[in-house]
DRENPA-3360 file (N, C-alpha, C; in nm, 2 decimals, always signed):
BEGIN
1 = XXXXXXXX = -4.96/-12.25/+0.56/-4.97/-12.24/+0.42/-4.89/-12.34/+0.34 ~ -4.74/-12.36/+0.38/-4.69/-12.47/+0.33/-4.79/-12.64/+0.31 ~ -4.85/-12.63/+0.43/-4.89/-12.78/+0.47/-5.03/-12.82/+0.35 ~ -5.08/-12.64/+0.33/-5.19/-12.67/+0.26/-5.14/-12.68/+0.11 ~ -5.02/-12.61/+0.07/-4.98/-12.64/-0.08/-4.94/-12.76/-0.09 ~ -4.89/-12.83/-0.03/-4.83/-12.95/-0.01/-4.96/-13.07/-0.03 ~ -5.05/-13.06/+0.03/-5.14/-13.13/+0.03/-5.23/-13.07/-0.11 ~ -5.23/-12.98/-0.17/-5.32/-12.94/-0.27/-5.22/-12.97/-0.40;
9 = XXXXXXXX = -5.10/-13.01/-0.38/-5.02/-12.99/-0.49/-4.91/-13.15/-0.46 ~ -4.90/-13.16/-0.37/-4.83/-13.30/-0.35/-4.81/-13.41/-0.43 ~ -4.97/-13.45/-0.46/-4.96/-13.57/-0.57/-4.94/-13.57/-0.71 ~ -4.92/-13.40/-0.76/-4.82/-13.35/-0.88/-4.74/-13.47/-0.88 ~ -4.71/-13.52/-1.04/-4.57/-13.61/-1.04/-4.45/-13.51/-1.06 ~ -4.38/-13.54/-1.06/-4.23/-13.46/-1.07/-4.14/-13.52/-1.18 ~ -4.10/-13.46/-1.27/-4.04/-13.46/-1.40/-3.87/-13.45/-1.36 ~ -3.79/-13.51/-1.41/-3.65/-13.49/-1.40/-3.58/-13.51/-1.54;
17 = XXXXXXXX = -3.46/-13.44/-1.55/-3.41/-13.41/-1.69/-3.28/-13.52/-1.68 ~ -3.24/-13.64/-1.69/-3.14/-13.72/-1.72/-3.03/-13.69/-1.76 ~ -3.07/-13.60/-1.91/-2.97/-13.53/-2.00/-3.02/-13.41/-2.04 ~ -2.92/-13.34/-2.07/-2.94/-13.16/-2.10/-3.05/-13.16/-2.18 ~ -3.08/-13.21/-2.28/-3.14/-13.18/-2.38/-3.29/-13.23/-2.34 ~ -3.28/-13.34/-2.27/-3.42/-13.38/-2.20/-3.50/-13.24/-2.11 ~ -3.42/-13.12/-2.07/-3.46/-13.01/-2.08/-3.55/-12.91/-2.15 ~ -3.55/-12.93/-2.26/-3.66/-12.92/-2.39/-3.81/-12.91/-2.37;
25 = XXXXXXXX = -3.84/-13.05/-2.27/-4.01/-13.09/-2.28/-3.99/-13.09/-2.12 ~ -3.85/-13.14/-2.04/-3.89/-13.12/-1.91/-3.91/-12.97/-1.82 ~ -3.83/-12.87/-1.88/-3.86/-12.70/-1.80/-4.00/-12.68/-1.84 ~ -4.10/-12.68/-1.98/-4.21/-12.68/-1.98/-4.32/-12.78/-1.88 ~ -4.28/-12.85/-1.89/-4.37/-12.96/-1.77/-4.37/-12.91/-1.66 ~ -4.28/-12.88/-1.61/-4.25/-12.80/-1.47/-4.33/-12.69/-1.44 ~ -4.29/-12.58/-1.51/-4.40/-12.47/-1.55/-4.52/-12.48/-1.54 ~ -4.60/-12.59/-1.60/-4.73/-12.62/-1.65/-4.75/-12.74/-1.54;
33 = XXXXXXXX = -4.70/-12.77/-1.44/-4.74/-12.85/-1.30/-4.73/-12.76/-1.21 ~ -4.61/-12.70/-1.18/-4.61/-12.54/-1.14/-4.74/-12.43/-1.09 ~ -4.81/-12.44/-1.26/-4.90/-12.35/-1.23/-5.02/-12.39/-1.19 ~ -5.03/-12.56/-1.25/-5.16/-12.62/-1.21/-5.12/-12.62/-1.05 ~ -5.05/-12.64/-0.94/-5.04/-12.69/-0.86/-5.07/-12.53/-0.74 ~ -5.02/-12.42/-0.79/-5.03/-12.33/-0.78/-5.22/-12.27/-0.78 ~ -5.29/-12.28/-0.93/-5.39/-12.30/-0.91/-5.50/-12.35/-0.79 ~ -5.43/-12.49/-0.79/-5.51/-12.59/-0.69/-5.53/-12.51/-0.57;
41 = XXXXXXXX = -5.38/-12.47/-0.52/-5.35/-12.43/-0.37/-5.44/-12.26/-0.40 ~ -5.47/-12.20/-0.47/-5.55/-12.07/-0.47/-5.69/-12.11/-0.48 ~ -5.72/-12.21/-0.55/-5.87/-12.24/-0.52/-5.91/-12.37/-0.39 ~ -5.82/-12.40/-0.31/-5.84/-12.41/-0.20/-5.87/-12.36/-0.08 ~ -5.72/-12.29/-0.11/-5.76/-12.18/+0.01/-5.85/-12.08/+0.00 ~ -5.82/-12.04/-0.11/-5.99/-11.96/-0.11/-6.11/-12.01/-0.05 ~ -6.12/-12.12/-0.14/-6.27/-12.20/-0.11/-6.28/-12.24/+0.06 ~ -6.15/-12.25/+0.12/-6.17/-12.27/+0.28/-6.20/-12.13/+0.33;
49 = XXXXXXXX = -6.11/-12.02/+0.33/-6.16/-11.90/+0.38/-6.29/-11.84/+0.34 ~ -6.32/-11.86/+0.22/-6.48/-11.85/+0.20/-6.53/-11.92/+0.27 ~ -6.52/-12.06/+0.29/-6.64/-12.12/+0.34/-6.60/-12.05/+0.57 ~ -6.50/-12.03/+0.57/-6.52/-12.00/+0.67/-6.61/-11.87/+0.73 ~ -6.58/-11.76/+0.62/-6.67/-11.61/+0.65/-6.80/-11.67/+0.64 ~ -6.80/-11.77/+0.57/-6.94/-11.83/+0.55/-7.02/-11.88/+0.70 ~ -6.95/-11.91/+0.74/-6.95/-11.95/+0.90/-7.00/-11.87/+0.98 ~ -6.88/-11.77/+0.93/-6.87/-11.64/+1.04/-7.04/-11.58/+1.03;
57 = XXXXXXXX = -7.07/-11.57/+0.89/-7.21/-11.51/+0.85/-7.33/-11.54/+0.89 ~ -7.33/-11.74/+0.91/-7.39/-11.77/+0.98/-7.42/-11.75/+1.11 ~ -7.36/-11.75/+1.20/-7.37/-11.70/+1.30/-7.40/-11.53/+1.36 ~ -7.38/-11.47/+1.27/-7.34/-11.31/+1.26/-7.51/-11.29/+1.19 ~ -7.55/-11.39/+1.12/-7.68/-11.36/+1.02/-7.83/-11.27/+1.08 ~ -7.85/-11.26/+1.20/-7.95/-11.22/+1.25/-7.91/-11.02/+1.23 ~ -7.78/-11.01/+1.30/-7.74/-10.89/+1.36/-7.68/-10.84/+1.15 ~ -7.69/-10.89/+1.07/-7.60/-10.91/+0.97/-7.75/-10.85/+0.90;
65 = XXXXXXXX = -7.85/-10.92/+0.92/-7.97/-10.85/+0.88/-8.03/-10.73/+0.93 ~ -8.02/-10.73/+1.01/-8.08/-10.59/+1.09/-7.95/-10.46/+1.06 ~ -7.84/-10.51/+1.02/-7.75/-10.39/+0.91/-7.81/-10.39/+0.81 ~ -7.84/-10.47/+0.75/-7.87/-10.43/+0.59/-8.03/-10.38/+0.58 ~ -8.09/-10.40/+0.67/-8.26/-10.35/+0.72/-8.21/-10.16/+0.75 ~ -8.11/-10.20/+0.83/-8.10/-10.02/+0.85/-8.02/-9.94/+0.69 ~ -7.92/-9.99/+0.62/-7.87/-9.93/+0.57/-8.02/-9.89/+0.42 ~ -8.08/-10.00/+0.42/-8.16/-9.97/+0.32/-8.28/-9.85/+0.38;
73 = XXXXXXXX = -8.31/-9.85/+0.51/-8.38/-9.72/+0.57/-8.34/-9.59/+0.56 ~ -8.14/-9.60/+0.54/-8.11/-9.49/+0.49/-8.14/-9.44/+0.37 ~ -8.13/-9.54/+0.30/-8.09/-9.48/+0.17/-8.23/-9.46/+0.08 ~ -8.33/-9.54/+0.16/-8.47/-9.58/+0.07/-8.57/-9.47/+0.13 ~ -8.51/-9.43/+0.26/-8.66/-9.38/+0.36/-8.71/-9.47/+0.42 ~ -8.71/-9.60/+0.40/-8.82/-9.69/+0.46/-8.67/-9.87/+0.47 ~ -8.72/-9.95/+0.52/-8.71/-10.05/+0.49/-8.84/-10.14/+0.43 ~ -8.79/-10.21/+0.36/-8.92/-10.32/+0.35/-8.90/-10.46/+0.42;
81 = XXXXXXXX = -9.01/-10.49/+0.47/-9.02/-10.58/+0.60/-9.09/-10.67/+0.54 ~ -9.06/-10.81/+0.61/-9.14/-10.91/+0.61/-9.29/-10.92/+0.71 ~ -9.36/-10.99/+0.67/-9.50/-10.99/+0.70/-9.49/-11.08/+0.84 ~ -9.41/-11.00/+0.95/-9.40/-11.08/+1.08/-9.41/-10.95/+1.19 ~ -9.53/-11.01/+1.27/-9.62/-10.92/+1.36/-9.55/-10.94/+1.48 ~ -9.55/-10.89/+1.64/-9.57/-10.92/+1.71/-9.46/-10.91/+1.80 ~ -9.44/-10.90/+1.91/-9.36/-10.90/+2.00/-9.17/-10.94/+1.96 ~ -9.25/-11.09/+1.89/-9.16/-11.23/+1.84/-9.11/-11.14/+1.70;
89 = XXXXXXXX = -9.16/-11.09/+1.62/-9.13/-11.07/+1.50/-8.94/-11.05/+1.51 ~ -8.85/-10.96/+1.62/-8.73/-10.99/+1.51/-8.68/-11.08/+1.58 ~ -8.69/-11.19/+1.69/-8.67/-11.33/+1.68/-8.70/-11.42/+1.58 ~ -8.82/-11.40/+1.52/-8.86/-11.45/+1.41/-8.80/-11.42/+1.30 ~ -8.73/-11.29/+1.30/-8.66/-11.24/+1.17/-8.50/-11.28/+1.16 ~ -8.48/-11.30/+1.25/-8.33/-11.33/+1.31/-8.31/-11.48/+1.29 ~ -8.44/-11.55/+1.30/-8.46/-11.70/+1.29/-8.43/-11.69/+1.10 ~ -8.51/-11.67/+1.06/-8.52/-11.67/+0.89/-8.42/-11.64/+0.83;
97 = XXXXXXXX = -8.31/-11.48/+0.91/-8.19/-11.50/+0.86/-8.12/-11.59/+0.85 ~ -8.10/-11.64/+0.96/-7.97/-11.74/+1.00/-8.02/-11.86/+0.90 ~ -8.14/-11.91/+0.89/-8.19/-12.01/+0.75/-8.14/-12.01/+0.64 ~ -8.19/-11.85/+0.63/-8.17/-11.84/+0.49/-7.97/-11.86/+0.39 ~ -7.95/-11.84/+0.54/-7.74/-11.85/+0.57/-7.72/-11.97/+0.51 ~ -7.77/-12.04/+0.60/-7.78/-12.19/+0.62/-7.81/-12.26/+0.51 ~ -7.90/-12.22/+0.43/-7.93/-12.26/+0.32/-7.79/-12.21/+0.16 ~ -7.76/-12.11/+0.17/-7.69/-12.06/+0.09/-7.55/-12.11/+0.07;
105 = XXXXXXXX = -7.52/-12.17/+0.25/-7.38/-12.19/+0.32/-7.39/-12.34/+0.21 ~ -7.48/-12.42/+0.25/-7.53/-12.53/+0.22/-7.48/-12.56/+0.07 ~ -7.53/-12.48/-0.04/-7.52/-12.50/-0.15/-7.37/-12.43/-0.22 ~ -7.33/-12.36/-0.13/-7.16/-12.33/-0.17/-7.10/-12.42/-0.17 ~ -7.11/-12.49/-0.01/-7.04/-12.62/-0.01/-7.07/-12.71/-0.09 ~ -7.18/-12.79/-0.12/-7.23/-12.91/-0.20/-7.14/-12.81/-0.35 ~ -7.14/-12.75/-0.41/-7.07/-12.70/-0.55/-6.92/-12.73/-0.55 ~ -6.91/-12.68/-0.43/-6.73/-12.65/-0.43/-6.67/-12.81/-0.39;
113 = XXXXXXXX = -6.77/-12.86/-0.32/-6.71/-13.02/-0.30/-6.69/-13.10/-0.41 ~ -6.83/-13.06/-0.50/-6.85/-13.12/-0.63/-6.73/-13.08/-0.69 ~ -6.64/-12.94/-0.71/-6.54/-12.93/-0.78/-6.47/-13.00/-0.76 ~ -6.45/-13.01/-0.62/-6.30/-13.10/-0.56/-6.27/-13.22/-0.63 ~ -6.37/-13.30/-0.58/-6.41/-13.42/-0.66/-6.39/-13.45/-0.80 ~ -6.42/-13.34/-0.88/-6.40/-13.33/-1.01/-6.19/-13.30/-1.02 ~ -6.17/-13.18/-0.97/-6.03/-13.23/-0.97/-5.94/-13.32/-0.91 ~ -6.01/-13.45/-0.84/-5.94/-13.54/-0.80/-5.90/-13.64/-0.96;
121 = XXXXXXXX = -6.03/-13.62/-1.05/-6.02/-13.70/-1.21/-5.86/-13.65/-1.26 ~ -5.80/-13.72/-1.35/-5.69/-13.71/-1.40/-5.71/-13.58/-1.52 ~ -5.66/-13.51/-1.49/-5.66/-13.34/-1.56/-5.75/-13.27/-1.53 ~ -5.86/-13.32/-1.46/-5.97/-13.24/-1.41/-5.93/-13.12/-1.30 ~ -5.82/-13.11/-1.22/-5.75/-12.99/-1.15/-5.77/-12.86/-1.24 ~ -5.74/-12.86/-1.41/-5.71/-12.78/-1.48/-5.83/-12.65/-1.46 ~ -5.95/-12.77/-1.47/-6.07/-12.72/-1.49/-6.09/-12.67/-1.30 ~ -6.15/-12.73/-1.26/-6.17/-12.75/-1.10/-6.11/-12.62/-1.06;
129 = XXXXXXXX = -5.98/-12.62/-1.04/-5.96/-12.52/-0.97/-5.96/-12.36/-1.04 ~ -6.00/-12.34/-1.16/-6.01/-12.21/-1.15/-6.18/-12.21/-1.15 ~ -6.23/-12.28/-1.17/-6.37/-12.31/-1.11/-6.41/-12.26/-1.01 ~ -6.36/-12.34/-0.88/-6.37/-12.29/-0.74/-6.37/-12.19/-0.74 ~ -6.27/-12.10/-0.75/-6.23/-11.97/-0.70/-6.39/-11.87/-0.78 ~ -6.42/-11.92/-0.92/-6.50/-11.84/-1.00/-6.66/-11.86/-0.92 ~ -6.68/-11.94/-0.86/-6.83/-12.01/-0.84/-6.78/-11.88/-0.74 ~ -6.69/-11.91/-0.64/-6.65/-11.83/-0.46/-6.68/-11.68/-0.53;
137 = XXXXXXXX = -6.65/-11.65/-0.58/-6.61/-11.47/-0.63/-6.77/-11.46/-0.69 ~ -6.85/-11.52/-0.78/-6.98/-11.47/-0.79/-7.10/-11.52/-0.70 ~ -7.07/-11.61/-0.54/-7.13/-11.66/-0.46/-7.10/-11.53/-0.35 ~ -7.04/-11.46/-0.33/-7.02/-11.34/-0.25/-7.13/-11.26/-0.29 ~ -7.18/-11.19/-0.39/-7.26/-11.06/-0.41/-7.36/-11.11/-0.36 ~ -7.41/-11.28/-0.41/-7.54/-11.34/-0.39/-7.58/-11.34/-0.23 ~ -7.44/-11.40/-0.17/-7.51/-11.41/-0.02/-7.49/-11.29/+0.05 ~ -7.39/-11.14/+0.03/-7.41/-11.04/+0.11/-7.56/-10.98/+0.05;
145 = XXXXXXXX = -7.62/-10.96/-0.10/-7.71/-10.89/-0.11/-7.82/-10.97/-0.09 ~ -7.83/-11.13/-0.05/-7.99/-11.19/+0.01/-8.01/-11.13/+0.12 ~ -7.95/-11.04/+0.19/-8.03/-11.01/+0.29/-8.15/-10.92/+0.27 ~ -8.13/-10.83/+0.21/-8.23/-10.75/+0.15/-8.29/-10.81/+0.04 ~ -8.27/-10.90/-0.05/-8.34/-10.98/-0.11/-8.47/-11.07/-0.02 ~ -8.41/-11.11/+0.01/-8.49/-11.25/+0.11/-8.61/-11.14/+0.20 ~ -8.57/-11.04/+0.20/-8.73/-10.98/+0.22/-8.82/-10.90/+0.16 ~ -8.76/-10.96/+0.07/-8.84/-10.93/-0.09/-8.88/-11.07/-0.09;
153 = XXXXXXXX = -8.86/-11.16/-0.06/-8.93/-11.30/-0.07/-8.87/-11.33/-0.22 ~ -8.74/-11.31/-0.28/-8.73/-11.31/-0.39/-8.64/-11.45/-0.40 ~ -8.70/-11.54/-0.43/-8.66/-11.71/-0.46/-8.50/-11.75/-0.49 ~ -8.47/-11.84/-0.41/-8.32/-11.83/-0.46/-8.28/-11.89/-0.62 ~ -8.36/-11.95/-0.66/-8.37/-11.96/-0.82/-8.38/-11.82/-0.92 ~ -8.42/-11.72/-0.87/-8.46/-11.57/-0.93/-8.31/-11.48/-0.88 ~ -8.23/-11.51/-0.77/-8.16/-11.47/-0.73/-8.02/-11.50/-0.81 ~ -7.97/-11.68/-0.86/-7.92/-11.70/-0.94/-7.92/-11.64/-1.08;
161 = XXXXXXXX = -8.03/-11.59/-1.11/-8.05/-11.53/-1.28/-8.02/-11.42/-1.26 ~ -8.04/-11.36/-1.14/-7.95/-11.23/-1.14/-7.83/-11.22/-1.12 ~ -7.78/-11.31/-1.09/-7.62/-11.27/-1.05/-7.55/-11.31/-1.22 ~ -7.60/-11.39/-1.26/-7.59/-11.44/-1.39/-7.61/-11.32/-1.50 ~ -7.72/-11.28/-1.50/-7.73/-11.19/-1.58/-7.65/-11.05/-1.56 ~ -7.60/-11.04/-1.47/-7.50/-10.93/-1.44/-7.36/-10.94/-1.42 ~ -7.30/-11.09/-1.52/-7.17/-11.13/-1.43/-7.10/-10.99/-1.43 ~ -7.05/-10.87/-1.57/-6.94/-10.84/-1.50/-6.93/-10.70/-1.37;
169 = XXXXXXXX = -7.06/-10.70/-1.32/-7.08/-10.63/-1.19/-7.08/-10.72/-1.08 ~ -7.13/-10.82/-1.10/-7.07/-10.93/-1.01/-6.98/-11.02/-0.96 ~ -6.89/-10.97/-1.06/-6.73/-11.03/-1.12/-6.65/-10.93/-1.03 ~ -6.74/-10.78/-1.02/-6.61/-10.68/-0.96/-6.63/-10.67/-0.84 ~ -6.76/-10.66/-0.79/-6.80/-10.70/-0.68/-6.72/-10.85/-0.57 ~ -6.77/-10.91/-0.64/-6.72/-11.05/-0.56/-6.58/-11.07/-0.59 ~ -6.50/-11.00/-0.68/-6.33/-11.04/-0.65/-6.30/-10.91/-0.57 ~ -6.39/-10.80/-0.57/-6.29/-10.72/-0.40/-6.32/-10.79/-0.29;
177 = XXXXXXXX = -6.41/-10.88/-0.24/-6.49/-10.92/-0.20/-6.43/-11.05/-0.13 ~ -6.34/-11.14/-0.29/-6.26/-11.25/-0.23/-6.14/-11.21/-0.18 ~ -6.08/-11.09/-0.21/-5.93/-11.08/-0.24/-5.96/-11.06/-0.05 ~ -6.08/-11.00/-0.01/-6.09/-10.96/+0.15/-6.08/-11.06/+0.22 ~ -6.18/-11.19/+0.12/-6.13/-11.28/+0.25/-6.02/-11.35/+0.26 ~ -5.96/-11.34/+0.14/-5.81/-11.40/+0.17/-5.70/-11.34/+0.28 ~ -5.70/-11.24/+0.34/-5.69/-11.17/+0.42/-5.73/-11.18/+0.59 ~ -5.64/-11.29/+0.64/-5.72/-11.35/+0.76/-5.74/-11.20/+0.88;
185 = XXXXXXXX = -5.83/-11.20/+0.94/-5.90/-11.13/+1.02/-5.93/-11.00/+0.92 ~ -5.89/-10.94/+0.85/-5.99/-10.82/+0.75/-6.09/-10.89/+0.75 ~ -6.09/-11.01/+0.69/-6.23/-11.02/+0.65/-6.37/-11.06/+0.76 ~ -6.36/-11.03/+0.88/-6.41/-11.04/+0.99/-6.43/-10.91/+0.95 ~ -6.34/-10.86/+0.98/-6.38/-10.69/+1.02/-6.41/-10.56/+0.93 ~ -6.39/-10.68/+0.78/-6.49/-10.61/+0.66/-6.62/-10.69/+0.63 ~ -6.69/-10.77/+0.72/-6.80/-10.81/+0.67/-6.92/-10.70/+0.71 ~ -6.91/-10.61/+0.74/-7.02/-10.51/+0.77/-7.04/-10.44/+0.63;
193 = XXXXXXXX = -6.91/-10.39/+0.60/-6.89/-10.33/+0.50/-6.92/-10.40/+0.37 ~ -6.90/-10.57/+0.33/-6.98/-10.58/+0.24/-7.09/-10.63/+0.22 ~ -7.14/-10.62/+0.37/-7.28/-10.67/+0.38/-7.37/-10.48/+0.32 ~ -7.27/-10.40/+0.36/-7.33/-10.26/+0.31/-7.33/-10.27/+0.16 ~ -7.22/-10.28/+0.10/-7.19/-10.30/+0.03/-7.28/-10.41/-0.11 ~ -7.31/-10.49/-0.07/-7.42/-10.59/-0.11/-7.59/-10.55/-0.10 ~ -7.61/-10.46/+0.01/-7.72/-10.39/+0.06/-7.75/-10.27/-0.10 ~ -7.64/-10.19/-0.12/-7.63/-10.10/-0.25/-7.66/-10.19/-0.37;
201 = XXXXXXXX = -7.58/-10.30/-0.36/-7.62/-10.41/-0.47/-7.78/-10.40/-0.52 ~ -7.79/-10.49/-0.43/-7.95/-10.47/-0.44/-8.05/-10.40/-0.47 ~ -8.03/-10.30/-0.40/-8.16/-10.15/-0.44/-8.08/-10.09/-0.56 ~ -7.97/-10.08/-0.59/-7.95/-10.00/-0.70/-7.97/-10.09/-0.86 ~ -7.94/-10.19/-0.83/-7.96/-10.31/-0.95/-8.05/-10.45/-0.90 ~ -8.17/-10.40/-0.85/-8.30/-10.55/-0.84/-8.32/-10.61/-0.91 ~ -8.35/-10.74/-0.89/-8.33/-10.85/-0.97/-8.51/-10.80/-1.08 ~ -8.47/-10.83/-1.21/-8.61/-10.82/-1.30/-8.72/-10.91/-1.19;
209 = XXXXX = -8.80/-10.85/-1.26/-8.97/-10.95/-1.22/-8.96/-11.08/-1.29 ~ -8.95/-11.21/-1.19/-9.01/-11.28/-1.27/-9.14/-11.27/-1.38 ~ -9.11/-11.38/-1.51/-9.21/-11.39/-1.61/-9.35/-11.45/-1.51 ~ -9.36/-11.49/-1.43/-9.49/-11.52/-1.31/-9.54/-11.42/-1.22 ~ -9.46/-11.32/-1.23/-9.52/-11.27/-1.11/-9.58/-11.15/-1.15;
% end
């Protein structure tokens, strides 16, 4: 943790007070690099342990679907299934999860990189890093409730306007959500729970009808 604040906060410049009264404008500077520096190192680490569960999910995505297929059989009577016949069907289903991971894993990263980048600009950290952490905390509801989405066939463009349109349930959602994965190994062994958890998302609050369909 050291190595990583160090590196997220290192090229901070450092203020020194000469004379007492240079104290004035220098204890506020401190404070206010302090906290940016502080920032940085929370929307880091976040953004790495997110992207790690993200990992974890990938790999986990087949068996990660076939939870959220059962919990919705509880609670619905039925699941609803994709239009795949055949022997192959939950290889084939197992295949489309792990995709559909793949794809979501994909565009967390390309965002959160893009932040990075952005707070490498001179004062762009300010922005950047409470960024990060914000995109991570409403990128959680999205990817534990596509599982039961994605067999609704419901577009990941239609899935953004929902999470959008509902930030502050997906604000409360996705910050229990992050505070878990900050939390090394919990959050291994709470991904069932908010893959459940994401599963209720969904049936209880589905995304509107697209104006097309």
């Amino acid at each position: 943790m050291g190595e990583l604040h160090a590196f997220a906060s290192g090229w901070l410049p450092s203020l020194e007070a000469h004379a007492w009264y240079a104290w004035l404008w220098v204890a506020p500077g401190q404070l206010v690099l302090w906290l940016v520096g502080l920032l940085l190192f929370v929307g880091l680490t976040g953004g790495i342990l997110v992207a790690a569960l993200l990992l974890a999910n990938l790999l986990a995505s087949p068996f990660l679907d076939a939870l959220a297929r059962r919990v919705e059989a509880l609670v619905t009577g039925e699941a609803e299934e994709a239009t795949t016949e055949g022997w192959l069907a939950p290889v084939r289903e197992g295949g489309r999860a792990a995709l559909e991971e793949l794809r979501r894993t994909g565009f967390f990263v390309a965002v959160q990189l893009g932040l990075f980048f952005v707070g490498l600009l001179p004062g762009g950290q300010v922005v950047a890093a409470p960024a990060m952490v914000l995109v991570a905390v409403l990128f959680l509801p999205l990817d534990y409730a596509s599982y039961t989405l994605d067999r609704r066939r419901v577009p990941f463009r239609e899935k953004r306007r929902w999470i959008l349109a509902r930030i502050p349930l997906m604000l409360g959602y996705g910050s229990a959500a992050f505070l878990t994965c900050l939390i090394p190994g919990l959050n291994l062994l709470a991904m069932p729970v908010l893959v459940v958890g994401g599963t209720l998302l969904a049936l209880r609050h589905p995304p509107a009808p697209s104006a097309g369909a």
